[in-house]
SERO-4910 file (N, C-alpha, C, O; in steps of 0.05 Angstrom, whole numbers):
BEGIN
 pado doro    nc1    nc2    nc3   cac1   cac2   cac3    cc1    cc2    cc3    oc1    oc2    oc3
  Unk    A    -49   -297    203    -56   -293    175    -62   -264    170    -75   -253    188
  Unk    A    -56   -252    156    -52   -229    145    -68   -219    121    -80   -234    106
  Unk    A    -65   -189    119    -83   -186     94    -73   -193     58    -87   -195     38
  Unk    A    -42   -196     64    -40   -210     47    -37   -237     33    -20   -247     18
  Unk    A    -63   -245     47    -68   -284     41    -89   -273     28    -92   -287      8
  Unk    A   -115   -246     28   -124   -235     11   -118   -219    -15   -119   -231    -36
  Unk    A   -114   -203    -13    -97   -187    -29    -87   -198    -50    -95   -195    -73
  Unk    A    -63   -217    -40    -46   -223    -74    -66   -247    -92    -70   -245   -116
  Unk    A    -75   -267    -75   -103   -279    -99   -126   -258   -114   -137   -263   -136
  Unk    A   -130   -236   -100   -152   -222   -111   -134   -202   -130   -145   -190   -149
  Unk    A   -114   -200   -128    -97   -188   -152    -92   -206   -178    -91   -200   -202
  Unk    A    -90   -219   -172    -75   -241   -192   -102   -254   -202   -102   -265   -225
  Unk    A   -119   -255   -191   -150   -279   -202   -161   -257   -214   -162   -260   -238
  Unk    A   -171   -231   -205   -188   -208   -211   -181   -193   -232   -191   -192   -254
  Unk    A   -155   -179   -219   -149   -157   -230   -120   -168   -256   -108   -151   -268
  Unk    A   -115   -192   -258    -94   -214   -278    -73   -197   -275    -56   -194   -293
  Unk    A    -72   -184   -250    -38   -174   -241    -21   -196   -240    -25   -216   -227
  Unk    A      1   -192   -255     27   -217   -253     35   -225   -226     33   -209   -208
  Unk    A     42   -247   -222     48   -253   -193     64   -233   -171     59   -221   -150
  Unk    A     90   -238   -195    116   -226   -175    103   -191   -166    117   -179   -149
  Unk    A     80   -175   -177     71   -155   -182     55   -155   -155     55   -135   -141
  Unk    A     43   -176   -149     12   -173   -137     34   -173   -103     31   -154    -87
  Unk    A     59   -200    -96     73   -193    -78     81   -167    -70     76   -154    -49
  Unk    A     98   -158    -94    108   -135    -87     83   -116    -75     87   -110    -52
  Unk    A     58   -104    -87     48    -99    -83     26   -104    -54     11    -88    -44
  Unk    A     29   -123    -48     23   -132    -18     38   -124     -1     32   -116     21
  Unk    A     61   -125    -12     85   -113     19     82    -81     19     72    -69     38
  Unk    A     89    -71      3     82    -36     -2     58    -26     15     60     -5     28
  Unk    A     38    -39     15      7    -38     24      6    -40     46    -14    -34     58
  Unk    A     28    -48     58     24    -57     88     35    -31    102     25    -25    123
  Unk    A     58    -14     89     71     13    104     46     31    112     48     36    136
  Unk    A     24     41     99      7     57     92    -11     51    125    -14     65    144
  Unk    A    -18     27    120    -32     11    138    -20      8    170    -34      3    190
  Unk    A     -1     11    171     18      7    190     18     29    202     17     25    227
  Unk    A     18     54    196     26     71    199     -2     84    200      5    107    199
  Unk    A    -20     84    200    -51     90    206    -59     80    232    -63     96    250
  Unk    A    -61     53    238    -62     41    257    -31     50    278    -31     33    296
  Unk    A    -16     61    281      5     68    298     -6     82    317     -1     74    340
  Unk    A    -27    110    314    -31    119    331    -54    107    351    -57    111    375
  Unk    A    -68     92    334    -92     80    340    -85     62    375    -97     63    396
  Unk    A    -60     47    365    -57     27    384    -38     44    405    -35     35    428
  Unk    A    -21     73    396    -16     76    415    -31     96    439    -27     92    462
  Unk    A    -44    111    432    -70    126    443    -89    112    453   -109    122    464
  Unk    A    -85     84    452   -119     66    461   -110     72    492    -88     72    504
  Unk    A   -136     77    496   -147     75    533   -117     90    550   -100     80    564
  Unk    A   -121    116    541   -101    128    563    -67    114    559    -49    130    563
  Unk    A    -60     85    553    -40     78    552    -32     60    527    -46     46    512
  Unk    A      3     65    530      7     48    498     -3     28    499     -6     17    521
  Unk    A    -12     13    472    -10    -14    473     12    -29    455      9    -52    446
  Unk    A     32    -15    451     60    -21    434     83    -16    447     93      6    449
  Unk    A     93    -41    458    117    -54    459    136    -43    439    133    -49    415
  Unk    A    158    -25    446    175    -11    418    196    -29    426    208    -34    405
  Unk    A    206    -40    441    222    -62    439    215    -77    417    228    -81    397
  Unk    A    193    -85    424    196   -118    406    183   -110    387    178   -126    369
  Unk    A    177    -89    386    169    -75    351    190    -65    338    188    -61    314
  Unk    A    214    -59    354    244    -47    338    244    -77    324    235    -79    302
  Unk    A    254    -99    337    258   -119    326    240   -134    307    247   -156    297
  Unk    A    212   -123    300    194   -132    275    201   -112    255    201   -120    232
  Unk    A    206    -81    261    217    -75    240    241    -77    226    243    -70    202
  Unk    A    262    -89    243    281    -96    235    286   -123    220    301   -123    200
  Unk    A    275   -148    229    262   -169    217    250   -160    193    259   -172    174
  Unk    A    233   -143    189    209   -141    169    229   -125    145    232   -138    124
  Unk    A    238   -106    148    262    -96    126    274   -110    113    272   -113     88
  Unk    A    294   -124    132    311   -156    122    296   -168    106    307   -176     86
  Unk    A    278   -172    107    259   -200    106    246   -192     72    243   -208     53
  Unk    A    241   -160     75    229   -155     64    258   -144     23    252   -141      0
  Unk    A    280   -144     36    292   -132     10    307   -161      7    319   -162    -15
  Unk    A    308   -185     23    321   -197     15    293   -217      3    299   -235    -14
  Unk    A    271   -215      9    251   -220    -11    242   -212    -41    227   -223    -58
  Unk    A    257   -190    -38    252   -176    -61    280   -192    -83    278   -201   -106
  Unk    A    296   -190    -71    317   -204    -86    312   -223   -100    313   -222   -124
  Unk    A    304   -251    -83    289   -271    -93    272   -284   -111    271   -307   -121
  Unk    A    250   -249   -109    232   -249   -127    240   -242   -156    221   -242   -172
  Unk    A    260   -236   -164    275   -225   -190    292   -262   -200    304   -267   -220
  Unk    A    288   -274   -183    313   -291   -198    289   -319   -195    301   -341   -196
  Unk    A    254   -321   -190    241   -343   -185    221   -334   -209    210   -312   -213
  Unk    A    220   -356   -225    200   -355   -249    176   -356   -237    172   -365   -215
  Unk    A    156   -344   -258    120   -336   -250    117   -366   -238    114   -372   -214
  Unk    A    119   -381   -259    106   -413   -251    105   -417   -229     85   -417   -213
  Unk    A    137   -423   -224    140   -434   -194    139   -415   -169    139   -424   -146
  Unk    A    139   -380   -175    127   -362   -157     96   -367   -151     85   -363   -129
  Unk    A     81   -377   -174     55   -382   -164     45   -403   -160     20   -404   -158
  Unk    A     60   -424   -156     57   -451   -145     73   -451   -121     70   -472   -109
  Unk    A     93   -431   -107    101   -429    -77     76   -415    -65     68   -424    -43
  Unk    A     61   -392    -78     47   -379    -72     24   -398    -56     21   -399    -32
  Unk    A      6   -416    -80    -22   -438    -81     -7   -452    -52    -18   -443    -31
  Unk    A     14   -470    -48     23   -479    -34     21   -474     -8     14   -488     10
  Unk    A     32   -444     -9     32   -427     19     -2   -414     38     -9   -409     62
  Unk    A    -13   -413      8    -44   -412     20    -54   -433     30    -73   -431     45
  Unk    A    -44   -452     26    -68   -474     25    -49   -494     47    -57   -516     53
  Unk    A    -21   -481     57    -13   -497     83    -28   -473    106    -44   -481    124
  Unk    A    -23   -452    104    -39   -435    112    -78   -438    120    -88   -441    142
  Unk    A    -83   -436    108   -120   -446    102   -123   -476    118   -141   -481    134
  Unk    A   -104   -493    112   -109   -529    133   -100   -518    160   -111   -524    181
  Unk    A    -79   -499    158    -76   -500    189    -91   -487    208    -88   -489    232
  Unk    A   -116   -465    192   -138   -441    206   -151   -469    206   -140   -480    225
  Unk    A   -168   -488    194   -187   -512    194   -178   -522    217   -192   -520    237
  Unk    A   -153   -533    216   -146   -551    242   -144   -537    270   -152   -548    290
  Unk    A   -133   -509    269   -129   -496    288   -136   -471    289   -118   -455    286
  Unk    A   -161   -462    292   -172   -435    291   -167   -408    310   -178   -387    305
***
């Protein structure tokens, strides 16, 4: 679970940012963040702790993932963007209950 299972409800409940807005804005948030924490994890204790293998392949995953998301989000009405959204929290949230 990630910071944006926070983020896009506290956009959208708080701040009455439009849905497809508060997504977009969750993904953007994460470069900044990513990239702060890079040196962090690779400087810990004398040695990396980042795998650039299997991090080539999350950024490569995460790009994909991330423009053909964006695509998506242009052609899915608010409604049912924010009823995939409620949905996805709350399969999310039973499965931290059941399995922490």
């Amino acid at each position: 679970m990630g910071g944006g299972f926070v983020l896009i409800p506290l956009q959208v409940l708080w701040a009455s940012v439009p849905q497809r807005f508060a997504n977009a804005n969750s993904i953007v948030a994460i470069l900044p963040i990513a990239l702060a924490a890079l040196p962090i994890y690779y400087f810990r204790k004398g040695s990396p702790q980042i795998d650039f293998r299997i991090a080539l392949f999350l950024v490569l995953g995460s790009v994909i993932g991330a423009y053909i998301g964006a695509r998506l989000l242009k052609r899915i009405p608010e409604r049912e963007l924010r009823l995939a959204v409620v949905v996805v929290l709350g399969l999310v949230g039973f499965k931290e209950l059941l399995f922490p």
